[in-house]
C-alpha positions in Angstrom: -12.5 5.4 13.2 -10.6 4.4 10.0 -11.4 6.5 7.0 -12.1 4.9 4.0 -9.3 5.5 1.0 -10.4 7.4 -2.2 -8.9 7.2 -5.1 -7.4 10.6 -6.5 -8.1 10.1 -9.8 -6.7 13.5 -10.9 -3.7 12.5 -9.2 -3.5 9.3 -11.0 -3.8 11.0 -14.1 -1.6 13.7 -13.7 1.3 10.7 -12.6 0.1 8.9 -16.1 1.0 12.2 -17.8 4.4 12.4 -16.2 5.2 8.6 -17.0 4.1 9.0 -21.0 6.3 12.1 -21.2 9.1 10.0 -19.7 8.9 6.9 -21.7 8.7 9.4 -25.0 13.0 9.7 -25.5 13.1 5.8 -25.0 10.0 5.1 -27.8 12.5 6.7 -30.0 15.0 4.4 -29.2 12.5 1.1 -29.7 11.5 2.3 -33.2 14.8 1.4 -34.9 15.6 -1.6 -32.4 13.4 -4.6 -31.6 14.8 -4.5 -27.9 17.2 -2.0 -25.9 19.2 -2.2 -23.1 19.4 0.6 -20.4 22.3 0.4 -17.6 21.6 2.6 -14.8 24.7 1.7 -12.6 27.1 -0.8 -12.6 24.9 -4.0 -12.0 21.8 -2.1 -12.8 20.6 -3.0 -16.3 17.0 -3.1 -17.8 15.7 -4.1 -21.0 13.1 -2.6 -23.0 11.2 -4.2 -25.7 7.5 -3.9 -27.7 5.3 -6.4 -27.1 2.2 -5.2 -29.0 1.5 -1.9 -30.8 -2.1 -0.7 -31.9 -3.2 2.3 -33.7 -3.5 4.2 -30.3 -2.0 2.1 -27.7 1.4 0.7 -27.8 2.5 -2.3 -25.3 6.6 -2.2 -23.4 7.5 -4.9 -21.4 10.3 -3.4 -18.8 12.3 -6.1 -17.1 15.1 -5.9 -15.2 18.9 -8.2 -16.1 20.7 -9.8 -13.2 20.6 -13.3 -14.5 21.8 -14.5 -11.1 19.1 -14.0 -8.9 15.9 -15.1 -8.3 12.9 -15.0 -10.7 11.0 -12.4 -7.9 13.9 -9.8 -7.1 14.1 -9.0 -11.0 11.9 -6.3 -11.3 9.3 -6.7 -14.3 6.4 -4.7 -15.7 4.6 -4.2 -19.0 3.3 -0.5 -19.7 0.6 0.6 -21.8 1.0 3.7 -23.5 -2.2 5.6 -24.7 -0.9 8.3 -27.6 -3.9 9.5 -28.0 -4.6 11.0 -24.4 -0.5 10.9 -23.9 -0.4 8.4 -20.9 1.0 5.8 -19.8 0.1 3.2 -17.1 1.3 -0.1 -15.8 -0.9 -3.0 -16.8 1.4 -5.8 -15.4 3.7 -5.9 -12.3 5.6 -8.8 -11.3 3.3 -11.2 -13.0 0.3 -9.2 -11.3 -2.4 -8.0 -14.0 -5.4 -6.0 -13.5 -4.4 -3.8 -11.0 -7.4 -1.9 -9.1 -7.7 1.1 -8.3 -8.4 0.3 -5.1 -8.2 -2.6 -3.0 -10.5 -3.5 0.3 -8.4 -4.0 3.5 -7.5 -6.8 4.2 -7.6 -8.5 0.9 -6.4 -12.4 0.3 -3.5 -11.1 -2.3 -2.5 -9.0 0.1 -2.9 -6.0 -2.0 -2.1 -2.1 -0.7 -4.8 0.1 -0.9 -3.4 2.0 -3.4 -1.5 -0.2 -5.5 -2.2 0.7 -8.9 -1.1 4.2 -7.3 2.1 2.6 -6.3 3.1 0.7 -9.2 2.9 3.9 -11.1 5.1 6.0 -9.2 7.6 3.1 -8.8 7.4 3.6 -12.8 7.9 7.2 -12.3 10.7 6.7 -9.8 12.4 4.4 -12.6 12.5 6.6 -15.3 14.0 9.4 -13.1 16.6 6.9 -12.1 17.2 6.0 -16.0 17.2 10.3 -16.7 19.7 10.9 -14.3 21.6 7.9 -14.4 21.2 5.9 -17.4 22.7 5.5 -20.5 21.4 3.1 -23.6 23.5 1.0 -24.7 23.8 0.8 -28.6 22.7 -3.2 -30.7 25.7 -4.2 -31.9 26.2 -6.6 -34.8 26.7 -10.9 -33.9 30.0 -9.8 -35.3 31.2 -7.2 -32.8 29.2 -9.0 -30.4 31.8 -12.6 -29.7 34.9 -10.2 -29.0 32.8 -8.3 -26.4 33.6 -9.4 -22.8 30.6 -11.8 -21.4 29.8 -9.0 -18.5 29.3 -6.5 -21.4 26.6 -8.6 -23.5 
């Protein structure tokens, strides 16, 4: 007999924590630029930008720049950050909103169980990758910016 999944909602929580405290060095970064660019290898590059900011939420859209492939290998999410219980979730992925916490099996979207668990640790898993890996890459002026090679832009 199949057991039925429950959500571990400390777990969820304690992965929320993990993601806020990650996305903290790049919130400073978005402060003094509308949008930034993180390069995480050398065809890996990901922009950052705020979409919405409330008094104690604030909205980042992450998507990912390879202009050459198609719309559903980029990898795109928008994160909600809470500051005022420090976490941070994703409320978007890949064009999917309203992720539930849990999903009946089988579902007609075809939905994991867990999800909303697994969209969060791929968030997790990203900002690893940008820690270990990544570096930001500085807004340059329109001036600097035409005698910059096109694969640098």
């Amino acid at each position: 007999m199949l057991q039925r999944y429950v959500v571990d909602v400390a777990e969820l929580h304690r992965l929320n924590e993990l993601n806020y405290a990650g996305l903290l060095p790049l919130l400073s970064q978005l402060e003094s630029q509308a949008q930034v660019t993180i390069y995480a290898g050398e065809h890996l590059a990901f922009s950052l930008r705020n979409v919405s900011e409330a008094r104690y939420t604030s909205d980042i859209e992450i998507e990912q720049l390879k202009p050459d492939w198609a719309d559903y290998l980029h990898a795109k999410m928008t994160v909600r950050l809470y500051h005022d219980v420090r976490m941070a979730e994703i409320i978007s992925s890949q064009g999917v909103t309203r992720l539930a916490a849990r999903y009946q099996q089988p579902n007609r979207e075809m939905r994991h169980q867990d999800e909303k668990h697994q969209v969060n640790q791929f968030l997790a898993d990203w900002l690893t990758l940008c820690r270990k890996q990544g570096h930001i890459q500085p807004k340059l002026s329109e001036t600097a910016q035409k005698f910059m090679p096109y694969y640098f832009k």
